[in-house]
C-alpha positions in Angstrom: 166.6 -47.9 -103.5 168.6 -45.6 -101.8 171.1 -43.2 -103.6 174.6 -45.3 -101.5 173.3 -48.6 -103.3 172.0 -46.9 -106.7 175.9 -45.2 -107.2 177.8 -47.7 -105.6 178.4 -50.1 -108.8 179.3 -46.9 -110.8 181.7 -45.8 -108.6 183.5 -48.9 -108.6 183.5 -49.6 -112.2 184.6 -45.8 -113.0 187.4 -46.1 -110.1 188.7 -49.4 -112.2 187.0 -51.9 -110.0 187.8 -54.3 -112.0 190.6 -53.0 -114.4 190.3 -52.2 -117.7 192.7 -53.6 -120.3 195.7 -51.1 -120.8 194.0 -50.2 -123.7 190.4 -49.1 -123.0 189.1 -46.9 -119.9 185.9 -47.8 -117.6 183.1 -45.0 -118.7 179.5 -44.7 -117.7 177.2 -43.7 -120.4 174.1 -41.9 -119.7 170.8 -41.0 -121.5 169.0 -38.6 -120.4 165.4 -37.5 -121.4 162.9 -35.2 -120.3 159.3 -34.6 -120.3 158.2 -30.4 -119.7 154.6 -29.8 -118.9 154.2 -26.4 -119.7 153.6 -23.7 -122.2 156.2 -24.2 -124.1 155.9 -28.4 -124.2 159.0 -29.7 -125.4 160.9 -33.8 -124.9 164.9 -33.1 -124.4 166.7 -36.6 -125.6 170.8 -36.4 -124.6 173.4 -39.3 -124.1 177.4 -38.8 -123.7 179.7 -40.4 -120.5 180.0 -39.1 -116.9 183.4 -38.7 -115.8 184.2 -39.1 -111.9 185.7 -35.7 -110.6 185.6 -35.9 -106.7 182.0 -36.8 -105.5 180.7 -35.2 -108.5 179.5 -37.4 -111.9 180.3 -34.7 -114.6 179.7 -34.4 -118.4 181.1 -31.7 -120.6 180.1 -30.2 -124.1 176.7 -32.8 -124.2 174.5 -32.5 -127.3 171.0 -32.2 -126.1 168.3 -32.3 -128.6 164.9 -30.7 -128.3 161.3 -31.5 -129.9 160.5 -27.9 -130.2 163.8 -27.4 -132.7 163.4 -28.9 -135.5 162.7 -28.8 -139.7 159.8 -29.4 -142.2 160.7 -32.0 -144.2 160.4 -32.7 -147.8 156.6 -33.5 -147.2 156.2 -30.2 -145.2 155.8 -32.3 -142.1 157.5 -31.0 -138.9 160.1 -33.2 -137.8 161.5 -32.7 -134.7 164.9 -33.0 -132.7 166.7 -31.8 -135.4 170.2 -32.8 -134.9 171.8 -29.7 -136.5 170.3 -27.4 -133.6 171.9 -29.2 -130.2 172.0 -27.3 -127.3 175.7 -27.8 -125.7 175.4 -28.2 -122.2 177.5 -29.3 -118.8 175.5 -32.0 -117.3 176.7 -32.0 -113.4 175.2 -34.3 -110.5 177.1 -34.7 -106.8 176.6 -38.1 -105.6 176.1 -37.8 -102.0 173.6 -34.9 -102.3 172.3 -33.8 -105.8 171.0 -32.0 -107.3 171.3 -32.8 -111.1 172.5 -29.8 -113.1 172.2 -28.7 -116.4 174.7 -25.8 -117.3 174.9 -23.7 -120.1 178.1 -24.4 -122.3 180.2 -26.6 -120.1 180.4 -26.8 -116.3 181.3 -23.2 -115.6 178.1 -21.8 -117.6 175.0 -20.9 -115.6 172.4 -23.2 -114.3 169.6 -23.8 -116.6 167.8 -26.7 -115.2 168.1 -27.9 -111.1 166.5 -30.8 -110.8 166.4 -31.2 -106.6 164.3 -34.2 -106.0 165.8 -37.6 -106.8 164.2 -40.9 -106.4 166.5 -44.3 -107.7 164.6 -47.0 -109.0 165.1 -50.3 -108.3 165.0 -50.8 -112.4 167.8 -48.4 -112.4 166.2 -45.3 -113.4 166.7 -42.5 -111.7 164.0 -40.3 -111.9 164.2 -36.1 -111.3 161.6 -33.2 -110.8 163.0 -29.9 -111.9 162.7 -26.7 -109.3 162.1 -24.4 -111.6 158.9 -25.7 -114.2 157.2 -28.6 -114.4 159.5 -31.3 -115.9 160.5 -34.4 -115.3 163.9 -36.3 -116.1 164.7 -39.7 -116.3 168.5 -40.5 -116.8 169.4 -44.3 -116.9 173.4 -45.3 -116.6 175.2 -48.2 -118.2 178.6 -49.2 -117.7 181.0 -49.8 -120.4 184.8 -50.2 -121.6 186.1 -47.0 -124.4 186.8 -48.0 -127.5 190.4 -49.1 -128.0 192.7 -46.1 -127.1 195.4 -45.3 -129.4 198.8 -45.3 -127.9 
């Protein structure tokens, strides 16, 4: 699939193709995981809702989660992705040309992740190898209305 077919129902939906009810707002929500095959192994798990700024799908202030942070439990068993020790990142990925971004902080912070090559699934995965190490991430989008917006 190319990237023009893979985007094109997002766009639409998050442009208000069709309209929401006056009360709720078209978001997409994304998970994101990852799978780094190096030294320092570690999974990353991270779902929040792209916003449509330009060309750009953006996300500010997303939780990620990490295998490698986590607590013994109460049987002394490691448990990982402890959800007390997030990462907050800016997730950032321009629709015409990529890359996928994760930013330190929020979108101004510095890159931490590039993730250059980009192949859409017809399943509608899209699938990502990092430039820097040797990880892979696989983000999936869904469509859906907000909650009911208080007025």
């Amino acid at each position: 699939m190319d990237r023009i077919d893979f985007f094109t129902p997002h766009l639409y939906w998050l442009r208000g193709n069709p309209a929401p009810p006056s009360n709720r707002e078209n978001l997409v929500r994304f998970r994101m995981t990852s799978n780094r095959d190096e030294a320092d192994h570690f999974v990353l798990f991270a779902e929040s809702f792209f916003n449509l700024q330009g060309n750009l799908l953006v996300a500010e202030n997303v939780n990620v989660l990490f295998s490698n942070r986590g607590e013994v439990n109460n049987i002394n068993q490691f448990q990982p992705f402890n959800a007390t020790q997030p990462e907050v990142e800016g997730i950032r990925l321009p629709i015409l040309d990529g890359p996928l971004e994760r930013l330190n902080q929020s979108l101004s912070g510095n890159i931490i992740a590039r993730y250059s090559t980009l192949d859409f699934r017809d399943n509608g995965l899209l699938v990502c190898t990092s430039d820097f190490t040797r990880e892979i991430v696989v983000l999936s989008l869904q469509d859906e209305l907000s909650p009911e917006l208080f007025r």
